[in-house]
BAGU-215553 format. One record per atom (N, C-alpha, C, O): residue in one letter; x, y, z. Coordinates in pm, whole numbers. Example, Ala and Ser with C-alpha at 12.3 -4.5 7.8 and 13.67 -1.06 7.14 Angstrom:
# BAGU-215553
   code     east    north       up
      A     1319     -569      780
      A     1230     -450      780
      A     1320     -330      780
      A     1424     -332      846
      S     1285     -225      708
      S     1367     -106      714
      S     1290        3      787
      S     1341      114      804
# end
This chain:
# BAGU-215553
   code     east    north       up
      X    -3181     -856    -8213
      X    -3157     -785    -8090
      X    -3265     -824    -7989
      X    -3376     -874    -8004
      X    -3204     -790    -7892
      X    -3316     -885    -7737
      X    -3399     -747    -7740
      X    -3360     -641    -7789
      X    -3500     -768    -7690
      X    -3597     -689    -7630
      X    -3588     -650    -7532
      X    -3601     -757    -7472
      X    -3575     -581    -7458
      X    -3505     -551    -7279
      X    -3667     -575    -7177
      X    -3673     -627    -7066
      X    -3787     -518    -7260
      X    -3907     -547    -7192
      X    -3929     -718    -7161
      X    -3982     -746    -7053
      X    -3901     -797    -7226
      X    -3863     -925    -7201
      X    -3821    -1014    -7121
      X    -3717    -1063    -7165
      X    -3865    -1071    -6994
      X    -3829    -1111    -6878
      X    -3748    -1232    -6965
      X    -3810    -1316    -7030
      X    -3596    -1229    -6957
      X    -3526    -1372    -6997
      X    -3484    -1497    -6888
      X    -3431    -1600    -6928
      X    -3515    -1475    -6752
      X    -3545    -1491    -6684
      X    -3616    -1678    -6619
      X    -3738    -1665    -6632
      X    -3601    -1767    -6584
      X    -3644    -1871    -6552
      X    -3821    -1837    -6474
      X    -3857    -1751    -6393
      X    -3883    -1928    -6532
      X    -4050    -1856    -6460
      X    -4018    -1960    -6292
      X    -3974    -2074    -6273
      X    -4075    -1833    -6183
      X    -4103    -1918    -6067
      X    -4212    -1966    -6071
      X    -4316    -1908    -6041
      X    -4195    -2129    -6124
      X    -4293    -2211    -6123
      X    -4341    -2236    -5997
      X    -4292    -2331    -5936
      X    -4448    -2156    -5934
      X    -4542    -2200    -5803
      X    -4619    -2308    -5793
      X    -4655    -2360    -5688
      X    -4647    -2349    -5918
      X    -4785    -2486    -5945
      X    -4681    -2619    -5895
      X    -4729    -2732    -5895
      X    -4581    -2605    -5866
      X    -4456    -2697    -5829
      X    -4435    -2675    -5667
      X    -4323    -2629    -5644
      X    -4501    -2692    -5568
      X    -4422    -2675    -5444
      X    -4328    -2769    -5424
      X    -4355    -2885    -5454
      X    -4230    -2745    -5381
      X    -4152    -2783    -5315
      X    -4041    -2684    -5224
      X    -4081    -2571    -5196
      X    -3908    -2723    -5181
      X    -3799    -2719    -5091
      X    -3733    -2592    -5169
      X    -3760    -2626    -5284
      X    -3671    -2482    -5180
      X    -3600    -2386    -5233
      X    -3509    -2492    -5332
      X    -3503    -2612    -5303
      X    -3442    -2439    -5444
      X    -3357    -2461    -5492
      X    -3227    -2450    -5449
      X    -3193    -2333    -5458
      X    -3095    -2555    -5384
      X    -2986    -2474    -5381
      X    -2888    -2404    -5431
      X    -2823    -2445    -5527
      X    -2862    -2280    -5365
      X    -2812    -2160    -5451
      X    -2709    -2228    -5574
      X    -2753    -2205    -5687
      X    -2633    -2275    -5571
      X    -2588    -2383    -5668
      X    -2640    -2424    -5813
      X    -2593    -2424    -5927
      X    -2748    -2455    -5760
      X    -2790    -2496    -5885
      X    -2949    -2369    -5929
      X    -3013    -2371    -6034
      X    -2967    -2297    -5835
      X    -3046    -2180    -5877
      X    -3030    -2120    -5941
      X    -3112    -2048    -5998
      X    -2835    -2132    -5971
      X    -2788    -1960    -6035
      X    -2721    -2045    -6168
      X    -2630    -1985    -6226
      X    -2764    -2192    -6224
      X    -2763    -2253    -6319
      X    -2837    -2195    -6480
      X    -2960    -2181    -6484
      X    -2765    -2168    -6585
      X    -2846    -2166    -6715
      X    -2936    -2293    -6735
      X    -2891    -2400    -6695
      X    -3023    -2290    -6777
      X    -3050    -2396    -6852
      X    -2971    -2499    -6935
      X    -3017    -2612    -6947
      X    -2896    -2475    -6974
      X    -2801    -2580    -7032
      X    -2675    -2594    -6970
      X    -2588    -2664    -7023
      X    -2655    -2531    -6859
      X    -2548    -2623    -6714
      X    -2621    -2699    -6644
      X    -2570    -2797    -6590
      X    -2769    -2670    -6627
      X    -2821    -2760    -6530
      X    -2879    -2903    -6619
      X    -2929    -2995    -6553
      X    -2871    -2912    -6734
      X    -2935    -3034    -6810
      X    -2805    -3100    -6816
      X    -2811    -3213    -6768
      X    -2675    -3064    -6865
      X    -2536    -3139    -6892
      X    -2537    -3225    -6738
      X    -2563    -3346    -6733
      X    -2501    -3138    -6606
      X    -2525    -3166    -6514
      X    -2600    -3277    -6456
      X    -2540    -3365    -6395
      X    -2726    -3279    -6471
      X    -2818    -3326    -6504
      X    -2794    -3475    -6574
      X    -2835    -3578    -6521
      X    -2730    -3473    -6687
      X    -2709    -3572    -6734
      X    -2560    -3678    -6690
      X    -2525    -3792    -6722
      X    -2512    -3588    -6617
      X    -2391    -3622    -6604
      X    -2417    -3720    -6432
      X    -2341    -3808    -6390
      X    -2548    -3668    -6361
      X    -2556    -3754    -6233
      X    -2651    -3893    -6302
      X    -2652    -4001    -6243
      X    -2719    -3873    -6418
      X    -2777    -3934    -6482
      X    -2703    -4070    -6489
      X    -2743    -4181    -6455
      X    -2553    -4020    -6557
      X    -2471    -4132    -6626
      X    -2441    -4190    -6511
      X    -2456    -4308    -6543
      X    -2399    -4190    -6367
      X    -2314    -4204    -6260
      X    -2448    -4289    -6186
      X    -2420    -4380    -6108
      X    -2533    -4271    -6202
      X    -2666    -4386    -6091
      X    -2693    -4490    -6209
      X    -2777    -4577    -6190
      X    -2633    -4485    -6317
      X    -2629    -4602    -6438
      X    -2533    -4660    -6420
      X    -2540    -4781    -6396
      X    -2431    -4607    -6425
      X    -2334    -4698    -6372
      X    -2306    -4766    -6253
      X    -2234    -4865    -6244
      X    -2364    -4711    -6163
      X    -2353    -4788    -6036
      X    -2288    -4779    -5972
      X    -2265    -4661    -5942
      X    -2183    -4917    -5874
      X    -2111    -4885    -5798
      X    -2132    -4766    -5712
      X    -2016    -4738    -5682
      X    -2180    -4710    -5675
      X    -2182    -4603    -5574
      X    -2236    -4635    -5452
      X    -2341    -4692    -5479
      X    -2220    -4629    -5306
      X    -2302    -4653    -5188
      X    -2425    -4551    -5229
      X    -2449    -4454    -5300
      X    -2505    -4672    -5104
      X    -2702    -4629    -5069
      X    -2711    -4492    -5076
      X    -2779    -4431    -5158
      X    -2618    -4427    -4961
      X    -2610    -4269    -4926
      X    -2570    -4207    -5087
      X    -2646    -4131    -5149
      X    -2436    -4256    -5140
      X    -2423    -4137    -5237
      X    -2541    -4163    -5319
      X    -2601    -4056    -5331
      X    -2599    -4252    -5376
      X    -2695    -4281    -5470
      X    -2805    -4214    -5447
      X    -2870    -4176    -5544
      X    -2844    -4187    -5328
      X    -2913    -4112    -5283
      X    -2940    -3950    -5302
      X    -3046    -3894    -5330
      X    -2801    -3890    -5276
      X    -2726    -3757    -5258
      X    -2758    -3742    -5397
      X    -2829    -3644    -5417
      X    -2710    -3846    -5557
      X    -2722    -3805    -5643
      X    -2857    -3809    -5689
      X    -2884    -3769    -5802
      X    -2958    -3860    -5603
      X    -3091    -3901    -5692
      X    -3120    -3778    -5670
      X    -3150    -3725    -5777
      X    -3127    -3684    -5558
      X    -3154    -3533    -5467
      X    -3113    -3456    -5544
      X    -3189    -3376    -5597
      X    -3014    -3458    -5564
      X    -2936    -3315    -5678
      X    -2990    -3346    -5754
      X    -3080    -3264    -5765
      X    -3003    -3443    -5848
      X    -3080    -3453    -6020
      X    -3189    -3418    -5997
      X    -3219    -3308    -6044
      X    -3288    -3486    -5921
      X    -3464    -3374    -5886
      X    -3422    -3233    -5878
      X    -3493    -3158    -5946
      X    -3335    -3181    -5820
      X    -3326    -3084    -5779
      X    -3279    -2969    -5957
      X    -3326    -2858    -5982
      X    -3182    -3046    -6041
      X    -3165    -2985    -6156
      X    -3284    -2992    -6296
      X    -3315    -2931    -6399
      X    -3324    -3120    -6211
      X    -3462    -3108    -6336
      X    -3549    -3023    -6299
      X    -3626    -2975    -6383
      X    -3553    -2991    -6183
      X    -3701    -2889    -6133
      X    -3627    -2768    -6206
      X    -3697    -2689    -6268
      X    -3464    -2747    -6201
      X    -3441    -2611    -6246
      X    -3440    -2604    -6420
      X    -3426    -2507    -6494
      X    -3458    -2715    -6443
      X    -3435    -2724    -6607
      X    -3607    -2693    -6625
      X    -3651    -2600    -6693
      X    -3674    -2774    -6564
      X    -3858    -2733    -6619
      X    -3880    -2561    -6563
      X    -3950    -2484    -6628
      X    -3835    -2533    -6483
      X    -3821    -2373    -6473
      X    -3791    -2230    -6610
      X    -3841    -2119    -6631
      X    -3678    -2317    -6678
      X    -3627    -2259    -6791
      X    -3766    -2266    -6846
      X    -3846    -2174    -6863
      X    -3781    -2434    -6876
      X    -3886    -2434    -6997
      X    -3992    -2365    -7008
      X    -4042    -2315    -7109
      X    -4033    -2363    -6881
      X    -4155    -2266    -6803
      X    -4160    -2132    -6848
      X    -4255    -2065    -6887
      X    -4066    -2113    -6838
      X    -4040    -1949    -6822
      X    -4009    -1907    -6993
      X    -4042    -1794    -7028
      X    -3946    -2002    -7098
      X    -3922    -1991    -7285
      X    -4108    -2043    -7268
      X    -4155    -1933    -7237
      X    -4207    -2121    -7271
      X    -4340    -2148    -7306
      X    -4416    -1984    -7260
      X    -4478    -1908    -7335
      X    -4391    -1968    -7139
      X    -4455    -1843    -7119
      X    -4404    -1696    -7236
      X    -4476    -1622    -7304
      X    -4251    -1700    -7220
      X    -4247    -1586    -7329
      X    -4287    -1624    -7478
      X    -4303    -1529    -7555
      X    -4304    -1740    -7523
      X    -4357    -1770    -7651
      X    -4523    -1746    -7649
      X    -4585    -1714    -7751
      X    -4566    -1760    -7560
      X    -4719    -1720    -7536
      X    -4739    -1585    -7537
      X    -4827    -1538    -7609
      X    -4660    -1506    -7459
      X    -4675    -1373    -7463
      X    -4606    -1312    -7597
      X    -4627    -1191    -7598
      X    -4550    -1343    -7681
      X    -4479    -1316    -7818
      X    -4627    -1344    -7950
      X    -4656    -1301    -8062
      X    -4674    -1426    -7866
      X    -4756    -1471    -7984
      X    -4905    -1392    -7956
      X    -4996    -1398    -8038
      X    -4913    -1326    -7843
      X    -5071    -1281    -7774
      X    -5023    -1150    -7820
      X    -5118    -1076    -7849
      X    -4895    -1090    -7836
      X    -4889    -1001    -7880
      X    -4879     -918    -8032
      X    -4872     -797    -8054
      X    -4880    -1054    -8141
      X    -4873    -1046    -8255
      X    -4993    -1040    -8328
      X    -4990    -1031    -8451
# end
């Protein structure tokens, strides 16, 4: 059973400035934004795409990895606090 005191929650990583996240991909789990993620991955490997879209997709993938190290951020912190509390 979950703990409800338990922020499950993505940590707002501040040590990261950058640009807001868009709402899009803010309101992403962790494992929509990595598939995702992998899926603009496969598409700038393959190629064929114009300067602009290649571009558009390099932007969104920064943009889902910052939200994927967020998750991680936020599971390292509750494993720290799980363990400071044991």
């Amino acid at each position: 059973m979950t703990d409800p005191t338990i922020n499950t929650e993505p940590a707002n990583n501040t040590e990261q400035p950058g640009p807001a996240l868009p709402p899009d991909i803010d309101a992403l789990s962790y494992e929509e934004a990595r598939e995702q993620l992998v899926a603009v991955v496969s598409k700038l490997e393959a190629g064929g795409t114009s300067l602009e879209d290649s571009l558009a997709l390099w932007e969104r993938g920064e943009a889902l990895a910052r939200r994927c190290e967020e998750w991680l951020e936020g599971a390292r912190k509750r494993l720290a606090a799980a363990r400071k509390d044991n």
